[in-house]
DRENDO-1510 file (C-alpha; in Angstrom, 1 decimal, always signed):
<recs>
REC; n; res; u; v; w
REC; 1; UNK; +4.6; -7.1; +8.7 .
REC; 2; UNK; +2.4; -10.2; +8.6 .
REC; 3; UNK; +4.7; -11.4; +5.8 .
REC; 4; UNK; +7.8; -9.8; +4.5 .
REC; 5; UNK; +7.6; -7.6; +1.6 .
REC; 6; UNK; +10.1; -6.2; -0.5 .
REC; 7; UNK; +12.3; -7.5; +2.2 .
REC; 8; UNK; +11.5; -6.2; +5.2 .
REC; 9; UNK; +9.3; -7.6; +8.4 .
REC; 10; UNK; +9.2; -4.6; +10.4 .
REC; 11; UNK; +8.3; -0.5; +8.8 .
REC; 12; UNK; +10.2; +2.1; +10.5 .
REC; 13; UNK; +8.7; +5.5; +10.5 .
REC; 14; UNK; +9.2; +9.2; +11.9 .
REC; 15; UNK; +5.9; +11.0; +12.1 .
REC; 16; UNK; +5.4; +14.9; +12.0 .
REC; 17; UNK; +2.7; +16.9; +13.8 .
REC; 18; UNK; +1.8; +20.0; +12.0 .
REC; 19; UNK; -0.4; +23.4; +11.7 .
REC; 20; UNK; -2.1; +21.3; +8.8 .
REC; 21; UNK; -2.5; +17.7; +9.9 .
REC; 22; UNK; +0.3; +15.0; +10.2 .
REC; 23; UNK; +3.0; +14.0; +7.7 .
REC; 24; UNK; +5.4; +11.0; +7.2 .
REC; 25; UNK; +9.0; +10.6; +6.9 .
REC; 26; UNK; +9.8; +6.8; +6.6 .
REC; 27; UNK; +13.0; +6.2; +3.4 .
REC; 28; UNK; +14.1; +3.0; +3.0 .
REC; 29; UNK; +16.5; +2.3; +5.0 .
REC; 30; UNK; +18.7; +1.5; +2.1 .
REC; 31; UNK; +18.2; +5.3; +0.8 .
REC; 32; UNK; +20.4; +7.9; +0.8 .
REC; 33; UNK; +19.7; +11.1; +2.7 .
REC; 34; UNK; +19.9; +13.5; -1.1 .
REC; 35; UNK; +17.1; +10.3; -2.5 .
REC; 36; UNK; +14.8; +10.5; +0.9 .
REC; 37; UNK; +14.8; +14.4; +0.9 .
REC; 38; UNK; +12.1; +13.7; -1.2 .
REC; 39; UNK; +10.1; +11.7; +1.6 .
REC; 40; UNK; +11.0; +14.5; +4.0 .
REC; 41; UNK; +9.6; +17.0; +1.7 .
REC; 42; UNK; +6.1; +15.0; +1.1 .
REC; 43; UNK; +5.8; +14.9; +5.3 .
REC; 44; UNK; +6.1; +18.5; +5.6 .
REC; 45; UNK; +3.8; +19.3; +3.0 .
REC; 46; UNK; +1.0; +16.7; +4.5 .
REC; 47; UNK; +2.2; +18.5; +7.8 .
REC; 48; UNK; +2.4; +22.4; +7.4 .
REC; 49; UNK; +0.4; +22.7; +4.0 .
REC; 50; UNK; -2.7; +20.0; +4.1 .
REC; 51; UNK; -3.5; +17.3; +1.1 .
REC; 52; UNK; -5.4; +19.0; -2.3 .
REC; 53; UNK; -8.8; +19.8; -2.7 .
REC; 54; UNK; -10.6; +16.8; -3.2 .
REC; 55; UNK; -12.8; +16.0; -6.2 .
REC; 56; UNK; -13.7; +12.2; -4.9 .
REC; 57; UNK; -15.1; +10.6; -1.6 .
REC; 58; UNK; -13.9; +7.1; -2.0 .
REC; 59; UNK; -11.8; +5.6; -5.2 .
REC; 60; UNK; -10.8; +2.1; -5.9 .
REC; 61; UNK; -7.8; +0.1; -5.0 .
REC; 62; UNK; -6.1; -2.9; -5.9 .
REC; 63; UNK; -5.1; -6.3; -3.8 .
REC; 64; UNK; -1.3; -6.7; -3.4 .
REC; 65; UNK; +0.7; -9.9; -3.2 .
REC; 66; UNK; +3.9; -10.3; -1.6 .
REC; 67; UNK; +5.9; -12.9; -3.3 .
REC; 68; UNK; +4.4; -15.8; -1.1 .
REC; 69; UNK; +4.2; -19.2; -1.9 .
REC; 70; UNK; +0.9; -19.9; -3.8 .
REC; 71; UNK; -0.7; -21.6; -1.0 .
REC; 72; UNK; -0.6; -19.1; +0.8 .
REC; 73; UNK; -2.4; -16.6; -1.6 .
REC; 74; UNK; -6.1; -17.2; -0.2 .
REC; 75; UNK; -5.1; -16.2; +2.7 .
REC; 76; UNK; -3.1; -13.1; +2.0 .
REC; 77; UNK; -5.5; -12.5; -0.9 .
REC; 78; UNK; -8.7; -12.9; +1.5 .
REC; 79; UNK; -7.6; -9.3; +3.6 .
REC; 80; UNK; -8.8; -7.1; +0.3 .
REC; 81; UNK; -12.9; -8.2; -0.1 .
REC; 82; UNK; -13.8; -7.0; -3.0 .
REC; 83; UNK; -10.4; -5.7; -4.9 .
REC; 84; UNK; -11.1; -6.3; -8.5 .
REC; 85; UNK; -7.6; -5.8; -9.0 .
REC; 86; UNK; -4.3; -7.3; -7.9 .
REC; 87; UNK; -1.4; -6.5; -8.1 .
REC; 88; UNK; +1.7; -9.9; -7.8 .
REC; 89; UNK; +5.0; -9.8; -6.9 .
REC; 90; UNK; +7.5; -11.7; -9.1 .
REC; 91; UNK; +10.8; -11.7; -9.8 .
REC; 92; UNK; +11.8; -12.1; -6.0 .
REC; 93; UNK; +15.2; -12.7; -5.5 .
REC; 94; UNK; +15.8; -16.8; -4.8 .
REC; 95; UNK; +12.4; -17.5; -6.8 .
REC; 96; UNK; +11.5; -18.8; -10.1 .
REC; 97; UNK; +9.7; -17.8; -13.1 .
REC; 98; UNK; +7.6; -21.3; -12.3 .
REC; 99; UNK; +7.1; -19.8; -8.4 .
REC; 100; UNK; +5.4; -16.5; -10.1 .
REC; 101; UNK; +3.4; -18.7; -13.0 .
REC; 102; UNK; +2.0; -20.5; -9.6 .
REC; 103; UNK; +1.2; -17.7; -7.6 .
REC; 104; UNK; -0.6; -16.0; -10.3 .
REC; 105; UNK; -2.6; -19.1; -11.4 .
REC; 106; UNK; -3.6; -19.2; -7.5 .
REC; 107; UNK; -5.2; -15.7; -8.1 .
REC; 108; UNK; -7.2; -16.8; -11.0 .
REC; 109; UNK; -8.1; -19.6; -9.5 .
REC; 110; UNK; -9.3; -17.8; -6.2 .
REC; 111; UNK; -11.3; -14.5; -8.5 .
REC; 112; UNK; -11.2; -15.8; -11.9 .
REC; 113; UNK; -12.4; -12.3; -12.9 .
REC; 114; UNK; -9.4; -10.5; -11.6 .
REC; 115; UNK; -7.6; -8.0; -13.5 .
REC; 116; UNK; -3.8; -9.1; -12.6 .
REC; 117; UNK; -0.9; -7.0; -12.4 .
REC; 118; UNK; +2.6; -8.1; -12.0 .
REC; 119; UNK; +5.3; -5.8; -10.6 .
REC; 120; UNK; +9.2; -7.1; -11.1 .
REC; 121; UNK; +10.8; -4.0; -9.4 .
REC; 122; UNK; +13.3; -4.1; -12.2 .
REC; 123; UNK; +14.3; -8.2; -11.6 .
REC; 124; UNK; +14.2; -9.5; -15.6 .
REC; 125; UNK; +16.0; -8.7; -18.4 .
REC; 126; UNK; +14.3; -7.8; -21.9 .
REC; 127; UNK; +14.3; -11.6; -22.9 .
REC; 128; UNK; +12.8; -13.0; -19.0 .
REC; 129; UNK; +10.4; -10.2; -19.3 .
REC; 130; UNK; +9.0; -11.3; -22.9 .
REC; 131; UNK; +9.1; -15.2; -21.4 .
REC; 132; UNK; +7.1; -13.7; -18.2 .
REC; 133; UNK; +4.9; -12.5; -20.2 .
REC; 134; UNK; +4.0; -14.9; -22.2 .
REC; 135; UNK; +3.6; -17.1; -19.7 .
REC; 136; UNK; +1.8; -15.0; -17.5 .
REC; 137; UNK; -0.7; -13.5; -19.4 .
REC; 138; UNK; -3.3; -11.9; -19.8 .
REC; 139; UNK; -1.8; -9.3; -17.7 .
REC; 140; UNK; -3.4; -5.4; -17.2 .
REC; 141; UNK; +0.6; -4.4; -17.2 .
REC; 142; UNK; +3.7; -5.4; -15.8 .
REC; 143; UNK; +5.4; -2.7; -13.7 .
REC; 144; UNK; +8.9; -2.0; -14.1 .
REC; 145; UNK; +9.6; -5.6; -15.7 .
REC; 146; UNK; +13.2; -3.9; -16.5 .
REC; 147; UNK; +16.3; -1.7; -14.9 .
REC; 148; UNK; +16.9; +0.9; -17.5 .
REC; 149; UNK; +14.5; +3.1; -19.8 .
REC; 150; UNK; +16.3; +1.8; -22.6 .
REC; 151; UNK; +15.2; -1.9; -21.6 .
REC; 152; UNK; +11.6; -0.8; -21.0 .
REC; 153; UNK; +10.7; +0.7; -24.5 .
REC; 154; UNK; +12.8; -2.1; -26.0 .
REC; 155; UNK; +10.6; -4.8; -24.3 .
REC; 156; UNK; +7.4; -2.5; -25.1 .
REC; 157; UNK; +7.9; -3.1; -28.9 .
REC; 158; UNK; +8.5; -7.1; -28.4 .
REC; 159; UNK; +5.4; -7.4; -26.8 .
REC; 160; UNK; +4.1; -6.0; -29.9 .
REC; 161; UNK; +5.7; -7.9; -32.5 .
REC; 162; UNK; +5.0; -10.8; -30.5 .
REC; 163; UNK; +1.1; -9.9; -30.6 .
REC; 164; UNK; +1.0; -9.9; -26.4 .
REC; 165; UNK; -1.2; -7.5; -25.4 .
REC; 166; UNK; +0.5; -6.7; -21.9 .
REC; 167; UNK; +1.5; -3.3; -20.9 .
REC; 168; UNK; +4.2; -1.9; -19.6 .
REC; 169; UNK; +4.4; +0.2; -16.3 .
REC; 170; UNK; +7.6; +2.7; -15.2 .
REC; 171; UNK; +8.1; +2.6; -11.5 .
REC; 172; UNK; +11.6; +3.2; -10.3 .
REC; 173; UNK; +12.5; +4.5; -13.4 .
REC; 174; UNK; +10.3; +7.4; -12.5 .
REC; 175; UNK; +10.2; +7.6; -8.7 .
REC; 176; UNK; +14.1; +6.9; -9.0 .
REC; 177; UNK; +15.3; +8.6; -12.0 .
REC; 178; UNK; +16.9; +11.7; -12.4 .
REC; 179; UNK; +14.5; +12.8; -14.7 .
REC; 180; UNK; +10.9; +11.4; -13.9 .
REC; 181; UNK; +10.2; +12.8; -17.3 .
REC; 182; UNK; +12.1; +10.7; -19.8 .
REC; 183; UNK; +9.8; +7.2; -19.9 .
REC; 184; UNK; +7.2; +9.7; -21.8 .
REC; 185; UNK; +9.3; +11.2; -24.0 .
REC; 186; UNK; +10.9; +8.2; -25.0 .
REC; 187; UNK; +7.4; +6.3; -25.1 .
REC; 188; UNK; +9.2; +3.4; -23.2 .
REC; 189; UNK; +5.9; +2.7; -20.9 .
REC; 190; UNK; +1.7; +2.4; -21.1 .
REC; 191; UNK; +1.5; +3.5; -17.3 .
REC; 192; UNK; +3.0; +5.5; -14.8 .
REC; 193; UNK; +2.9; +4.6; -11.4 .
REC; 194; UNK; +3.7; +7.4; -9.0 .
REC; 195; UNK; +3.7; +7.4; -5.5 .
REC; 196; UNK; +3.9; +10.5; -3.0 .
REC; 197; UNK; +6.6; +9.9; -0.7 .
REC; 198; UNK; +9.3; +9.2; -3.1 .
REC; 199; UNK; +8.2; +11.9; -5.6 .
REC; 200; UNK; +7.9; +14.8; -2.9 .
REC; 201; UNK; +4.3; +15.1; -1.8 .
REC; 202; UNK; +0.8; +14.9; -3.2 .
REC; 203; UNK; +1.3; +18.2; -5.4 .
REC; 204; UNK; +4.3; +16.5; -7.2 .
REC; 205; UNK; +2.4; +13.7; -8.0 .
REC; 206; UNK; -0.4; +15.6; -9.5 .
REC; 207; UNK; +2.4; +17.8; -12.0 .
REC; 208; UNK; +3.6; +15.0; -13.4 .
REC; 209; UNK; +0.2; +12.5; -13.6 .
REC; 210; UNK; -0.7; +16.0; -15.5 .
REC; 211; UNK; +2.6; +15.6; -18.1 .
REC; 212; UNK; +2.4; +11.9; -18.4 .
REC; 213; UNK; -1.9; +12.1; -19.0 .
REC; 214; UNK; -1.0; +14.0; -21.8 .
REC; 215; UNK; +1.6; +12.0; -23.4 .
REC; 216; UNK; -0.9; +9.7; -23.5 .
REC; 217; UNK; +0.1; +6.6; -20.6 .
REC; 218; UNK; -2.5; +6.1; -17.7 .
REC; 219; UNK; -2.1; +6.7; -13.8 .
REC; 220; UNK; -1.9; +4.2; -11.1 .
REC; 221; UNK; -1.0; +6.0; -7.8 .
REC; 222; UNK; +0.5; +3.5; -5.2 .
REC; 223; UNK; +2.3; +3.8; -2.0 .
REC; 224; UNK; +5.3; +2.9; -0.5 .
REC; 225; UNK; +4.6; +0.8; +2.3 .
REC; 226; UNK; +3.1; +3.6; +4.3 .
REC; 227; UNK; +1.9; +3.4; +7.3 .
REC; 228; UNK; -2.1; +4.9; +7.9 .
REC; 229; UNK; -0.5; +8.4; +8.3 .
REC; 230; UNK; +1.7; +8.2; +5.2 .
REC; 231; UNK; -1.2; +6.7; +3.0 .
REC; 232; UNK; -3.0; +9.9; +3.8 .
REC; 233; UNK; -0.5; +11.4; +1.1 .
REC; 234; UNK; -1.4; +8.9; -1.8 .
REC; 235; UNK; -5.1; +8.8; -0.6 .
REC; 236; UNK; -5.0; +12.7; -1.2 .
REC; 237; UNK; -3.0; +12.9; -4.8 .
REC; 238; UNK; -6.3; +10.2; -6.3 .
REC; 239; UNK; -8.8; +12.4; -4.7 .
REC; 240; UNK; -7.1; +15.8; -6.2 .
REC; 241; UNK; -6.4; +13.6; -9.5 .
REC; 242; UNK; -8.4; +16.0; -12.7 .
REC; 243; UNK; -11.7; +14.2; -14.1 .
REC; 244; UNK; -10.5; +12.3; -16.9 .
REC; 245; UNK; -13.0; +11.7; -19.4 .
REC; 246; UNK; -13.0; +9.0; -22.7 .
REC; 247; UNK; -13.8; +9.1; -26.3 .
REC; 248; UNK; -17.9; +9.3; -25.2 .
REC; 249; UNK; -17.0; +12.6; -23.0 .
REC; 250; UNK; -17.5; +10.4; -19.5 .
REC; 251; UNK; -16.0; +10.7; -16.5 .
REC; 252; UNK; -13.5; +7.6; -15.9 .
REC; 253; UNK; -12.2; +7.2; -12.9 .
REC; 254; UNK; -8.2; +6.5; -11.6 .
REC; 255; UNK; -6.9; +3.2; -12.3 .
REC; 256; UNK; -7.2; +0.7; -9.2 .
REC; 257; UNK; -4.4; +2.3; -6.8 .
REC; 258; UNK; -2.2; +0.4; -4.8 .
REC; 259; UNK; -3.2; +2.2; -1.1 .
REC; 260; UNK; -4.7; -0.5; +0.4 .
REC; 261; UNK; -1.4; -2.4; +1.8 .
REC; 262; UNK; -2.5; -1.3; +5.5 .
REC; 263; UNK; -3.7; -4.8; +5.9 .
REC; 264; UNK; -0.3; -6.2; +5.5 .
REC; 265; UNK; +0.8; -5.0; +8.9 .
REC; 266; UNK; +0.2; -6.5; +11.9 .
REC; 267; UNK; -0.4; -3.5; +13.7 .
REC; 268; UNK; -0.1; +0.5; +13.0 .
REC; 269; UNK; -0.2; +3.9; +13.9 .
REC; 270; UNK; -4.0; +4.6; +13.0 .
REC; 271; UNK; -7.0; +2.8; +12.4 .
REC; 272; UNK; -6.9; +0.0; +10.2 .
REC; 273; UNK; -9.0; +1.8; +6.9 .
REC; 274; UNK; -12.4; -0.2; +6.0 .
REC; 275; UNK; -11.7; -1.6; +2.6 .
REC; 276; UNK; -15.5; -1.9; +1.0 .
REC; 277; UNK; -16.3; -3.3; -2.2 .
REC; 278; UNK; -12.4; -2.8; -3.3 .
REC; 279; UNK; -12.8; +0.8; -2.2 .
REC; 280; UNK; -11.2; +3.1; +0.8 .
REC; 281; UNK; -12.5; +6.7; +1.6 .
REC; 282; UNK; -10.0; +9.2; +0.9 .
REC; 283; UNK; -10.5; +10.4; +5.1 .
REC; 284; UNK; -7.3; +12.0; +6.3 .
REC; 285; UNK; -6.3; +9.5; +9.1 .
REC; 286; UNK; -4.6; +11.0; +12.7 .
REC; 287; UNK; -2.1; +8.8; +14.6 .
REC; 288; UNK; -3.7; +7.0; +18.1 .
REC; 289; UNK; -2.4; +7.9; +20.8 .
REC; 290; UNK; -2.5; +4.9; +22.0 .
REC; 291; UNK; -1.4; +3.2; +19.2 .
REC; 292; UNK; +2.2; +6.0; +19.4 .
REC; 293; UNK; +2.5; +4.6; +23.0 .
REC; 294; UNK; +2.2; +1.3; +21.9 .
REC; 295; UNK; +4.7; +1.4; +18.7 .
REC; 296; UNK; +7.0; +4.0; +19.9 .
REC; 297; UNK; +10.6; +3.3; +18.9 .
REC; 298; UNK; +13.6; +3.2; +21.3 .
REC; 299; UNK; +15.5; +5.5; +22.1 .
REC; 300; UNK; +18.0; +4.4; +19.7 .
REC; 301; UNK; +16.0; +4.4; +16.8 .
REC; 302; UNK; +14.7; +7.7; +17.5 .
REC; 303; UNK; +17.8; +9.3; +17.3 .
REC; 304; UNK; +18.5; +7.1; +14.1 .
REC; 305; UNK; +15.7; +8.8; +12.3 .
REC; 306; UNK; +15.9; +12.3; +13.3 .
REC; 307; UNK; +19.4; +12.6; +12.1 .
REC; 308; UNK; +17.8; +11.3; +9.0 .
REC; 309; UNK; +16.0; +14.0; +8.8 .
REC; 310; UNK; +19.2; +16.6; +9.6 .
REC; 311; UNK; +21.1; +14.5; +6.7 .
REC; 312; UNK; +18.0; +15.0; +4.1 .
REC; 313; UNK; +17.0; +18.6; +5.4 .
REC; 314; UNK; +20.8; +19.9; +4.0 .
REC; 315; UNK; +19.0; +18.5; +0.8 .
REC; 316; UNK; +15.9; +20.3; +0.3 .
REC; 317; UNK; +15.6; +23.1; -2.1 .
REC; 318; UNK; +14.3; +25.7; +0.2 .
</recs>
């Protein structure tokens, strides 16, 4: 990684050749082998059953921040040209509220037109997310501000009685939940963010974008620190993602997604994706062969990951 993220410096992942293309197995290390069946079943479906029929060529993505200090934001911020969007990490373990009012405020200063998203991965309680947010904003949402469903639609109704006009997002408490389902029925989020590996594969992602669309919250579709094969996955569930249109019967398209986090390694598996004007094709990337012989793991490691996958196959609901 060119600068850690979410705690790690260097991605680990098992790739799969298939009849259909190539898929990705590559859990958290931290993960369980019954919560990264999930990732196991999203590489065999890039690998033995292909991505969805597209319905787009290219779609829009958003800039990400690691939780860096603010002077180094240009910098980090400089690898997305054209991202309308960004996306900041706060609520980093060690850091302040003040260290994530600075890095945003570096944003604004560097694209004052940017539409900024902030993504606690569940670090405040209800009363630090309502202070973020205030002190934040304006925000386009804040993703998984909270642990619990319970804290998320909580928070939700402060914002309103507080007259902050921030959103909430559900991340882990959909991608890591028991039931995906329950932040829509209890109208505890704005958004859902989904993301293919965690969820099972492209097709998952597009049943439940399909039940949340129609309880009313919006879709971002991000990844999971994937490498150029494993975007393929996310890249595929936007492109298959139904036309969507507004009150004035036009086509809108997805929300910025967070797919474009290629540029925060220092090297990888495929081609580093051409990010144009904020947007990526949706081209199904191959592996280098090169690049394999270049980044192949030890021996060691290997073994490390394909009992992985033994441990998460015993999983799968076949």
């Amino acid at each position: 990684m060119r600068v850690k993220f979410r705690g790690v410096t260097t991605r680990e992942a098992l790739l799969i050749e298939g009849p259909a293309g190539w898929g990705e197995f590559s859990p958290f290390l931290e993960y369980g082998p019954e919560e990264s069946a999930a990732w196991l079943r999203c590489g065999l479906e890039m690998a033995y059953q292909g991505p969805p029929a597209s319905l787009r060529e290219r779609i829009e993505v958003n800039a990400t921040i690691p939780a860096v200090p603010a002077g180094q934001v240009a910098e980090v911020l400089a690898r997305f040209p054209g991202a309308r969007t960004v996306k900041v990490k706060v609520a980093e373990k060690g850091q302040t509220l003040a260290d994530d009012v600075a890095r945003v405020k570096a944003v604004r200063e560097l694209n004052p037109q940017a539409i900024i998203r902030v993504d606690a991965n569940r670090g405040w309680t209800v009363p630090e997310a309502l202070e973020a947010a205030k002190k934040l904003a304006p925000l386009d949402y804040m993703e998984q501000p909270c642990a619990s469903v319970d804290e998320l639609a909580e928070l939700r109704q402060l914002l309103v009685r507080n007259g902050l006009f921030v959103r909430v997002a559900a991340d882990e408490s959909i991608r890591r939940a028991q039931d995906p389902y329950e932040v829509a029925r209890r109208h505890a989020a704005d958004v859902a963010v989904v993301k293919a590996a965690p969820l099972g594969g492209p097709s998952r992602v597009l049943e439940l974008a399909s039940f949340m669309r129609a309880r009313g919250l919006d879709i971002t579709v991000a990844s999971a620190l994937d490498t150029g094969v494993g975007m393929n996955a996310g890249l595929a569930a936007v492109a298959a993602l139904p036309r969507h249109a507004d009150d004035e019967h036009i086509d809108v398209p997805p929300a910025a997604a967070g797919l474009a986090t290629q540029s925060l390694f220092v090297e990888d598996v495929t081609c580093p994706r051409l990010l144009v004007d904020g947007h990526l094709t949706v081209e199904m990337l191959d592996p280098e062969p090169d690049r394999l012989d270049a980044l192949a793991a030890p021996a060691a490691r290997r073994d490390f990951w394909l009992n992985r996958v033994r441990e998460c196959w015993e999983h799968l609901a076949l």
